[in-house]
C-alpha positions as CSV (number, residue, x, y, z in Angstrom):
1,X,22.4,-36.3,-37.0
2,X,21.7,-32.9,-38.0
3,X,18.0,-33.2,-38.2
4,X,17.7,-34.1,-34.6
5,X,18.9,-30.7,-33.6
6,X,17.1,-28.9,-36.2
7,X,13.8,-29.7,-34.4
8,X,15.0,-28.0,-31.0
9,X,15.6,-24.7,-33.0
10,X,12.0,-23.8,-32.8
11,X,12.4,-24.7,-28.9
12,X,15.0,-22.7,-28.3
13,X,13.8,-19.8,-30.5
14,X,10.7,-20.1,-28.1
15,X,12.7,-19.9,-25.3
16,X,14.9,-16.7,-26.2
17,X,11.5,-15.2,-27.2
18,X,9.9,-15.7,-23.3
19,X,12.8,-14.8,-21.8
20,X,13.1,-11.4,-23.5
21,X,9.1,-10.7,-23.0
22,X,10.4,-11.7,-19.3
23,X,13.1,-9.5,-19.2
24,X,11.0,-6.6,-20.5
25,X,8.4,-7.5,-18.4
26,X,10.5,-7.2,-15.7
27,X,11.7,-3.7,-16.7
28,X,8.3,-2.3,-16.9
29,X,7.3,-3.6,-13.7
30,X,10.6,-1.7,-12.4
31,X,10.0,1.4,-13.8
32,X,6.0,0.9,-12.4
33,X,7.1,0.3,-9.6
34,X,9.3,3.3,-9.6
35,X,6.2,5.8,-10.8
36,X,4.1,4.5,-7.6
37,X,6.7,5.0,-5.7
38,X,7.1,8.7,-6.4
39,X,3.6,8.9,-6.7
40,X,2.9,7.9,-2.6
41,X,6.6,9.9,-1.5
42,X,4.9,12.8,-3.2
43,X,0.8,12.1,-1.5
44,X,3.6,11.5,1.7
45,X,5.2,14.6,1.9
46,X,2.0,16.8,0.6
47,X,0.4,14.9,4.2
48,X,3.5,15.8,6.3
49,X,3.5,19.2,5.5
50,X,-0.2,19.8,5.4
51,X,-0.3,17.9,9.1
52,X,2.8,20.3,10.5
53,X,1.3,23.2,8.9
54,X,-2.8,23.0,9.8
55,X,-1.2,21.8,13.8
56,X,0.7,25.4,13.8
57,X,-2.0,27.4,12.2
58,X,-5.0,25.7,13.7
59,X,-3.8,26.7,17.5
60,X,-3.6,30.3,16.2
61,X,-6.8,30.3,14.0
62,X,-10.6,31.3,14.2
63,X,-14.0,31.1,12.6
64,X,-13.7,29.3,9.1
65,X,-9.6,29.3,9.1
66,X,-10.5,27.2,12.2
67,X,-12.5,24.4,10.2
68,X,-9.8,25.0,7.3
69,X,-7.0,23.5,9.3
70,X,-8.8,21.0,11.2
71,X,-9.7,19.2,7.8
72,X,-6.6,19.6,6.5
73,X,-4.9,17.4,9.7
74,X,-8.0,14.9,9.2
75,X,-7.8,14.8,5.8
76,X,-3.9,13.8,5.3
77,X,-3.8,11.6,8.1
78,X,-5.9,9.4,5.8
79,X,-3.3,10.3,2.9
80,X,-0.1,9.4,5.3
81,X,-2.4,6.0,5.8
82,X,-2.8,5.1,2.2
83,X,0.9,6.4,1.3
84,X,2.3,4.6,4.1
85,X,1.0,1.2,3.2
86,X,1.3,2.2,-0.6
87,X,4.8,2.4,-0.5
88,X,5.1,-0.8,2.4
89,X,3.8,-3.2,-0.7
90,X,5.9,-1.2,-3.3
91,X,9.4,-1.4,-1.3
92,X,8.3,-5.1,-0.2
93,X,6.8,-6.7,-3.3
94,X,9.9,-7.8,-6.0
95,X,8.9,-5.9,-9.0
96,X,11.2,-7.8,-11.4
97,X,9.5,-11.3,-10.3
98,X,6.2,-10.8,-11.8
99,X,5.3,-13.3,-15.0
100,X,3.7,-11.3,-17.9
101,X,0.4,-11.9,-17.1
102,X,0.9,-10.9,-13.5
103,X,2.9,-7.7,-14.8
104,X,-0.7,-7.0,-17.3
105,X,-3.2,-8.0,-14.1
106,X,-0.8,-5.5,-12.0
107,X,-0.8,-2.8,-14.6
108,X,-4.8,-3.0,-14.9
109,X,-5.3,-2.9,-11.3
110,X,-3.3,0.4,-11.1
111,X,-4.8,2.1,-13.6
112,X,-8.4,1.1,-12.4
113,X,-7.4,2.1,-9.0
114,X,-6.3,6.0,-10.5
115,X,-9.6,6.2,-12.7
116,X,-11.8,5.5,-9.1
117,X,-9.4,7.9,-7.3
118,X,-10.0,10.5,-10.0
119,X,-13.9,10.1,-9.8
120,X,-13.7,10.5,-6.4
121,X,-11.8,13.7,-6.7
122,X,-14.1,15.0,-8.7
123,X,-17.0,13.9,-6.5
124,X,-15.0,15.5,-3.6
125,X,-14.8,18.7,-5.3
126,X,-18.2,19.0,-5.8
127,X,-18.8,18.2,-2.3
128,X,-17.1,21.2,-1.6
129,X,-19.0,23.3,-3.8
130,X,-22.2,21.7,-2.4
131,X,-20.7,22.9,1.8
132,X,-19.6,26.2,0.4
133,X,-23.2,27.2,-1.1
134,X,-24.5,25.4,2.1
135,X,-22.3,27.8,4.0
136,X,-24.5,30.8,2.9
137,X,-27.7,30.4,4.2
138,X,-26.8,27.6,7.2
139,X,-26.2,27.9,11.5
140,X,-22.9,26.6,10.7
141,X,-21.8,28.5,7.9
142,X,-17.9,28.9,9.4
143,X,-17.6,25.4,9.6
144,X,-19.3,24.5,6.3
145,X,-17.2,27.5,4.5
146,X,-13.6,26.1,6.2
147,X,-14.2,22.3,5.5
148,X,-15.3,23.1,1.9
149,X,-12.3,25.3,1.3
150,X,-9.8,22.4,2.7
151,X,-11.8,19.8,0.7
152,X,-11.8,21.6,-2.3
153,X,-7.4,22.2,-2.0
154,X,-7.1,18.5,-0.9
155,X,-9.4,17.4,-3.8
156,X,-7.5,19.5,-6.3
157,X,-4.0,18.5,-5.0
158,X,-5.1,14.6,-5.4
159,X,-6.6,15.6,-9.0
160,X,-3.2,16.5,-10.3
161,X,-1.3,13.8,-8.8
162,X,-4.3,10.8,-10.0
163,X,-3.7,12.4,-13.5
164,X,-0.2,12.8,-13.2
165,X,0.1,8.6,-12.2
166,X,-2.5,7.6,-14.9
167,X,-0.2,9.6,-17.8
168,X,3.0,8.0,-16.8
169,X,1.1,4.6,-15.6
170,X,-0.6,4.8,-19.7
171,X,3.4,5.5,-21.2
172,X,3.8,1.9,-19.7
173,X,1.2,0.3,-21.4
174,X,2.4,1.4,-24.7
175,X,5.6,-0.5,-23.7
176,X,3.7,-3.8,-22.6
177,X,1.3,-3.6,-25.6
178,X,4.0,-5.2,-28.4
179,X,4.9,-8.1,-25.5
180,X,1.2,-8.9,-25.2
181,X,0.7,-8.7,-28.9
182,X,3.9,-10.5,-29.4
């Protein structure tokens, strides 16, 4: 009689083993989800303020400060955009449901999204180098000077944040790397 129940004790063994990678699966995803979601309150907040700020100054502004502000509004309407429906899927999608491989696909996805988003920084900031030496010896230097002073502080800003995400997003993966393995 005892036999028969000996051969569920590698079943059930099995079974206390996927639900804890589930359970820790599920606490990653939580505390991802948690990371993005200060990540895109913090691009949200940067946008508000440089919106309300660049409005006020760019009524009261001339020459390059002019072109300053005006990229600055244009700029971080895009970043409200991209926060905004950030956080929509972060606040709407249930973190704790995703399977392990989901949680892994989910992880990757993130962290290949912050690598792009950091080479684009960097190509934006040399964009800005590229309008500020264009500035010098062009028609429309004031123009050139202001939009590659805004690009180069909205570049910078999104440089720091990127890296910031892609530190904590990589503390994560050192956490998911023994349920994968395991």
């Amino acid at each position: 009689m005892m036999r028969k129940y000996l051969c569920l004790l590698p079943l059930l063994l099995l079974c206390l083993t996927a639900n804890a990678q589930g359970s820790a699966a599920a606490a990653i995803n939580l505390k991802q989800a948690e990371t993005l979601k200060f990540g895109m309150l913090v691009l949200g907040v940067w946008a508000l303020i440089n919106i309300l700020i660049s409005s006020i100054k760019l009524t009261k502004s001339s020459r390059n400060r002019r072109y300053f502000f005006q990229m600055n509004i244009y700029w971080n309407i895009v970043n409200m955009i991209i926060a905004g429906g950030a956080l929509y899927y972060i606040l709407s999608a249930d973190a704790g449901a995703r399977t392990l491989p989901e949680t892994v696909a989910f992880h990757s996805w993130n962290l290949k999204l912050l690598y792009l988003s950091i080479g684009l920084d960097l190509a934006f900031l040399m964009l800005a180098a590229y309008l500020k030496e264009k500035s010098l010896s062009s028609p429309k230097a004031e123009q050139y000077l202001g939009y590659g002073q805004s690009i180069t502080l909205q570049a910078l800003f999104l440089l720091v944040l990127d890296v910031t995400l892609v530190v904590l997003l990589e503390g994560h993966a050192e956490q998911l790397l023994p349920l994968i393995q395991g």
